[in-house]
C-alpha positions in Angstrom: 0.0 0.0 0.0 1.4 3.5 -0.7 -0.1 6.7 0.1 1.3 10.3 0.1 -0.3 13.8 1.1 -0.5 16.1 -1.6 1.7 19.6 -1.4 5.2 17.9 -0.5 6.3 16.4 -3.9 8.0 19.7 -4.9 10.0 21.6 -2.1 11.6 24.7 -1.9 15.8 24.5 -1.6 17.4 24.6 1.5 18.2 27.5 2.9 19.8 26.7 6.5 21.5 23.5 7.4 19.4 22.8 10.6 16.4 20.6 9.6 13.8 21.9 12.2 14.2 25.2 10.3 13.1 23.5 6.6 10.8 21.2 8.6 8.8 24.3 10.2 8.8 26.2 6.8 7.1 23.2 5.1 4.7 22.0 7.2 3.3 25.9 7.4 3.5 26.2 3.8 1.3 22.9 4.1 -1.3 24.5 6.0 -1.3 28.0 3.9 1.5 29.6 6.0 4.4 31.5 4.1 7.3 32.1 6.7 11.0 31.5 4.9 13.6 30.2 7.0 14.9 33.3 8.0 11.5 35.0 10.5 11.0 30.9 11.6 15.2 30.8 12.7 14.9 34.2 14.5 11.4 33.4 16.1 12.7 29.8 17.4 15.7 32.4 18.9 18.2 32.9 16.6 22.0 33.0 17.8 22.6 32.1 21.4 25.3 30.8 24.0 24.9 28.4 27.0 27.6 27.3 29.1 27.8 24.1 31.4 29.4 21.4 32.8 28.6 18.0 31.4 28.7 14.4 33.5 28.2 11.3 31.1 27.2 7.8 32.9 30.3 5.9 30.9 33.0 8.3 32.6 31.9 8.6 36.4 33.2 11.4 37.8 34.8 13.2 34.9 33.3 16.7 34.1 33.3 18.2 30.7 32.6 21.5 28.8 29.0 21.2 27.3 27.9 24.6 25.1 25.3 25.7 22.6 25.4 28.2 19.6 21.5 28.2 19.2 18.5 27.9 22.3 18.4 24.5 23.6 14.8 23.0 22.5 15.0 25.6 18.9 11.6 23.5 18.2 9.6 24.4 21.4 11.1 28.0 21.5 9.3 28.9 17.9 6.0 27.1 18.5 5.3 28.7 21.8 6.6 31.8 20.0 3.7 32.2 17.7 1.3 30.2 20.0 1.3 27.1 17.2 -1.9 25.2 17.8 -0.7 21.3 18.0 -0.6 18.6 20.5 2.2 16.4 21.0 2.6 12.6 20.9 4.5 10.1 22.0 4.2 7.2 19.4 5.8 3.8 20.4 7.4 2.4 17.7 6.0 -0.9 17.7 3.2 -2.3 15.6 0.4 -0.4 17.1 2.6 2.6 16.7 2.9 2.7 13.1 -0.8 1.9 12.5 -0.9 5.8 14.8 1.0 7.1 12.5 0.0 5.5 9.3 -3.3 7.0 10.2 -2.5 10.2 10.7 -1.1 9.6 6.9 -4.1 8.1 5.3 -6.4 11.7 6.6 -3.4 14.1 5.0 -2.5 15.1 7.9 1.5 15.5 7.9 3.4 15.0 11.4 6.5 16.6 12.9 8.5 13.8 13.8 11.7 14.1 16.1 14.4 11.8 15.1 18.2 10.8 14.7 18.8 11.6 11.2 22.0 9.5 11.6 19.9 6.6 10.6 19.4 8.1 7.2 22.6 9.9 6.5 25.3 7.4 7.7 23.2 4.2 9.2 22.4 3.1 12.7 25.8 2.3 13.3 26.5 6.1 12.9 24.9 6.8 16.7 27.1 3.7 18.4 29.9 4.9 20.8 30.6 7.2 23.4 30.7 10.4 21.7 28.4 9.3 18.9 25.6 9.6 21.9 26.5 13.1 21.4 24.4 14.4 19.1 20.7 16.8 19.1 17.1 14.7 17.5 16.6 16.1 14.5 13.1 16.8 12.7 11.3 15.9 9.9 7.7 15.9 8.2 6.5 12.6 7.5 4.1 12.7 4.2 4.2 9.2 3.2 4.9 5.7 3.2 5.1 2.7 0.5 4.4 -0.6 2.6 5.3 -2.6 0.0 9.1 -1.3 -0.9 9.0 -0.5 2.6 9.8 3.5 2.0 9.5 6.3 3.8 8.8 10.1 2.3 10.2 13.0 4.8 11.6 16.4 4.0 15.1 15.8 4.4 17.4 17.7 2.8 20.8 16.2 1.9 22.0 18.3 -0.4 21.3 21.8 -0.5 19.8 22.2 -4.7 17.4 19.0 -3.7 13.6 19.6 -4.7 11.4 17.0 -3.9 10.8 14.8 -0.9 13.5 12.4 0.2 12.6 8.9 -0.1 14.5 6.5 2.3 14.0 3.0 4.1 10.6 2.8 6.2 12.4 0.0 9.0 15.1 2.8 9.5 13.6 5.8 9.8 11.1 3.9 12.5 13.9 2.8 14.3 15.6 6.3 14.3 12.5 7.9 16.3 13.7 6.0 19.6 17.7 6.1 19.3 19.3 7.6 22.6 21.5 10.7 22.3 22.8 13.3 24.9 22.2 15.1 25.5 17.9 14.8 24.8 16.5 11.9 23.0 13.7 11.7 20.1 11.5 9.6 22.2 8.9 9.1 19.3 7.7 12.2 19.7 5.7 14.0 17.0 3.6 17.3 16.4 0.4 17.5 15.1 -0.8 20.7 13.7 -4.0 22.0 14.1 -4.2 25.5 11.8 -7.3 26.9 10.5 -8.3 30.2 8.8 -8.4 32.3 12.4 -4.8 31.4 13.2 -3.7 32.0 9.6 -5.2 35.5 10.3 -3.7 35.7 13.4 -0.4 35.1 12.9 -0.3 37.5 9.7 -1.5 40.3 11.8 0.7 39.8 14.9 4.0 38.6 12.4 5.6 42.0 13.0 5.2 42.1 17.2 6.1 38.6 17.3 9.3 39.0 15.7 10.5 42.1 17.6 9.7 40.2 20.5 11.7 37.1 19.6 14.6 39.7 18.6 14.7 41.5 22.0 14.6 38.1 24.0 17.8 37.0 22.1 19.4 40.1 23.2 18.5 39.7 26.5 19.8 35.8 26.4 22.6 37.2 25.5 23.1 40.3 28.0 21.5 39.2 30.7 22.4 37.2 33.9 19.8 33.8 33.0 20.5 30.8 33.9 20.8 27.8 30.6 17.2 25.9 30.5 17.8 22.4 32.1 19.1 19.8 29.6 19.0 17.1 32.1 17.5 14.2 29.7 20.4 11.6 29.1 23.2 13.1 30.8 23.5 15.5 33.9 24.3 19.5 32.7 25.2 21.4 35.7 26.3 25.1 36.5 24.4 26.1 32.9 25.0 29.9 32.1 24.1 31.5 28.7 24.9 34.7 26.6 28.4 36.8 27.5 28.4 35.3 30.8 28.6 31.7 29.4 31.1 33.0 27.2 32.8 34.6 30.1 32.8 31.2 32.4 33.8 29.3 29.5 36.9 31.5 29.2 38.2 31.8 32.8 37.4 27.9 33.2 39.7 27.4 29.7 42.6 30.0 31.3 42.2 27.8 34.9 43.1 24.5 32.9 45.8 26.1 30.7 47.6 27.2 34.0 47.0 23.4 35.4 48.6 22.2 31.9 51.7 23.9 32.3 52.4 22.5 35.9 53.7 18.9 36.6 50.6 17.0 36.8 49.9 14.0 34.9 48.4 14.9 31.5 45.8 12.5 30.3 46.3 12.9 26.8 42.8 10.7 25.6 40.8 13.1 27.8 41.7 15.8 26.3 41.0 14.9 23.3 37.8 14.0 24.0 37.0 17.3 26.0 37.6 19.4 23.2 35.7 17.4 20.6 32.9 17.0 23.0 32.7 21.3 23.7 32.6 21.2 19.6 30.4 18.7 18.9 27.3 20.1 20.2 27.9 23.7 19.1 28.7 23.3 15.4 25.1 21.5 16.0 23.0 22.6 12.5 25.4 25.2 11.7 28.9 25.4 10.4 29.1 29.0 11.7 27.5 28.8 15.0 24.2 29.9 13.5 25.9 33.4 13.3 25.8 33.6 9.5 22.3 32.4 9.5 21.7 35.2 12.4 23.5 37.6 10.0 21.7 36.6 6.7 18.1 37.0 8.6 18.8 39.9 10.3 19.2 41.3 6.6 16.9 39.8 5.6 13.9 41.0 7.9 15.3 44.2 8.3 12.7 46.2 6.0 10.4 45.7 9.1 12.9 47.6 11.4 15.5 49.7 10.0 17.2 48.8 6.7 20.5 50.0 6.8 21.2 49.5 10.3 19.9 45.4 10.1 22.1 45.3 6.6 25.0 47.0 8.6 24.4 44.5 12.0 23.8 41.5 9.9 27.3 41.7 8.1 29.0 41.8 10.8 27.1 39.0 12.5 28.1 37.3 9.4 31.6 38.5 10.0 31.5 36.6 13.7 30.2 33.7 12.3 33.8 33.5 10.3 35.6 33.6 13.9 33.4 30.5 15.1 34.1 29.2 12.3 37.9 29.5 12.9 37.5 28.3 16.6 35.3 25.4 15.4 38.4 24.3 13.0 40.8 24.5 15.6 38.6 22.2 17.9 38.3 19.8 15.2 42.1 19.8 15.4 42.7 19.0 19.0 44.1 15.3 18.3 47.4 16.8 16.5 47.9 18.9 19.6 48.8 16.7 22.3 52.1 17.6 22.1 51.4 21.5 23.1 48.5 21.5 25.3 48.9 24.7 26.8 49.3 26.7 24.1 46.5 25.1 22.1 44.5 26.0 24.7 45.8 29.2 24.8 45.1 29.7 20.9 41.7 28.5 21.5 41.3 31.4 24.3 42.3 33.7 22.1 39.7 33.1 19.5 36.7 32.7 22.0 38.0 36.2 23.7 37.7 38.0 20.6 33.9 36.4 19.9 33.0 37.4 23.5 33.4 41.2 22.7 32.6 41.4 19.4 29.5 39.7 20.5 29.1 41.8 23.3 28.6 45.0 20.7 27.1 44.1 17.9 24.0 42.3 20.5 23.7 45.8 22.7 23.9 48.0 18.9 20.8 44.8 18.0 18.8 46.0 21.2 19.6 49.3 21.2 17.7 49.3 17.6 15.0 47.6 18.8 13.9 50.0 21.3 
């Protein structure tokens, strides 16, 4: 048996790497909703920082620098943004699970689904290890299935020119809706929408406020003295700090351990590898730059509501820091080939993260001090 909801066999390109972002700006267009990428990433929050300290069940007792370039739950942060009307599920994935979501297939009604898009892109053998538990759910619209070839339709970008809805293995992607990761899990849940014409009108009318709203909260993330949302699902996240003052606590604690390098305690070389590609692994998350050219690009690009030539302005130079986390992020990547140094990596590392912090620091007070 095959069935597949009308509106998804032609899709727009890609236009950000994090798949929430395409999911959102499909399932909307589905239900007569025209938001690019660009509003739905600065609604969902944008750019952001959090700080912590992470403890993983495999290595009792070792601490390790956890941070994020985005908000934590970037799904739940939009839809309570512009008051989405849905309910959330939690779908088993046995047999009686499918037949749920099978039928919310057969009425053409299309479900968010949270899951590890390892399955797809690299196999299940692509979440297996230590640090391959490392990773955030992804999410998808499913819009079909073909029982017989066992196939699966989602909007799943893999390359960024694709047009049409990916078709991949039905057994997979079911089993990818329940993998564990750290530090949340997809545990089967899904989104259903529930839109009609008085939200469409609502959400057209109130667009404008919504956005300004979403853009002065991200300034304050960033400014202000809050404390990280609790991550604790799958590992333990302590002593969570966002915005400069993540970036702040993330610096002293980096300068603490490069003074402790360059003493004569024993140096575990393994650990700090894996402390560095750990800090890395979670905030190049969706975004090659840190979502700061994304940031960038949609501050540009929503700017007409605001001021022009001060969001073209901002938004290049948000594009600009994007570049330096960039840099860091490559220098991360490279910790293995700098066991020999240790203290000065770190100290090169510092360096980078120190210039981020006050750039940052400007060009989100010049954002807020628009906004007012």
């Amino acid at each position: 048996m095959r069935k597949q909801i009308s509106g998804f066999q032609s899709i727009p390109e890609r236009e950000m790497l994090d798949c929430r972002i395409t999911s959102f700006r499909e399932i909307l267009r589905y239900y007569g909703i025209r938001l690019d990428s660009a509003p739905i990433f600065l609604l969902a929050g944008g750019a952001g920082f959090q700080f912590g300290h992470l403890a993983l069940p495999e290595l009792a007792g070792v601490k390790f620098w956890f941070a994020g370039s985005s908000v934590p739950d970037l799904e739940e942060e939009f839809m309570n943004r512009i008051s989405l009307p849905r309910q959330k599920h939690r779908i088993a994935n046995d047999p009686e699970g499918w037949e749920t979501i099978k039928g919310f297939t057969d009425r053409d009604t299309p479900l968010l689904i949270m899951f590890d898009s390892r399955y797809i892109t690299s196999g299940p053998a692509g979440g297996e290890g230590l640090l391959g538990k490392l990773y955030n759910p992804s999410m998808t619209v499913f819009t079909g299935y073909d029982t017989e070839q066992e196939e699966a339709y989602i909007v799943l970008h893999q390359t960024d020119r694709q047009s049409e809805v990916l078709v991949t293995s039905l057994p997979e992607f079911l089993g990818s809706r329940h993998h564990v990761t750290i530090p949340s899990s997809p545990e089967g849940i899904c989104y259903e929408l529930n839109i009609d014409a008085s939200y469409r009108e609502w959400i057209k009318t109130e667009y404008p406020q919504l956005l300004k709203n979403a853009l002065q909260d991200t300034c304050e993330r960033m400014l202000g003295k809050g404390k990280m949302e609790d991550l604790g699902a799958g590992a333990e996240i302590t002593d969570g700090v966002q915005g400069i003052s993540g970036l702040d606590r993330l610096i002293a604690e980096m300068e603490q351990y490069a003074s402790e390098l360059t003493g004569t305690g024993v140096f575990n070389a393994k650990q700090f590898v894996v402390m560095f590609l750990i800090l890395r692994g979670n905030l190049e998350m969706g975004s090659y730059t840190c979502s700061r050219a994304e940031f960038g690009n949609s501050l540009q690009k929503v700017g007409g509501l605001f001021d022009p030539q001060a969001f073209q302005e901002l938004g290049q130079e948000f594009i600009e820091a994007g570049g330096l986390w960039r840099s860091v992020m490559r220098q991360l990547y490279n910790v293995r080939f700098r066991t020999q140094d240790p203290a000065a990596y770190v100290g090169e590392i510092i360096a980078i993260f120190r210039q981020i912090r006050d750039k940052e620091q400007l060009l989100f007070t010049r954002l807020n001090n628009i906004l007012q």
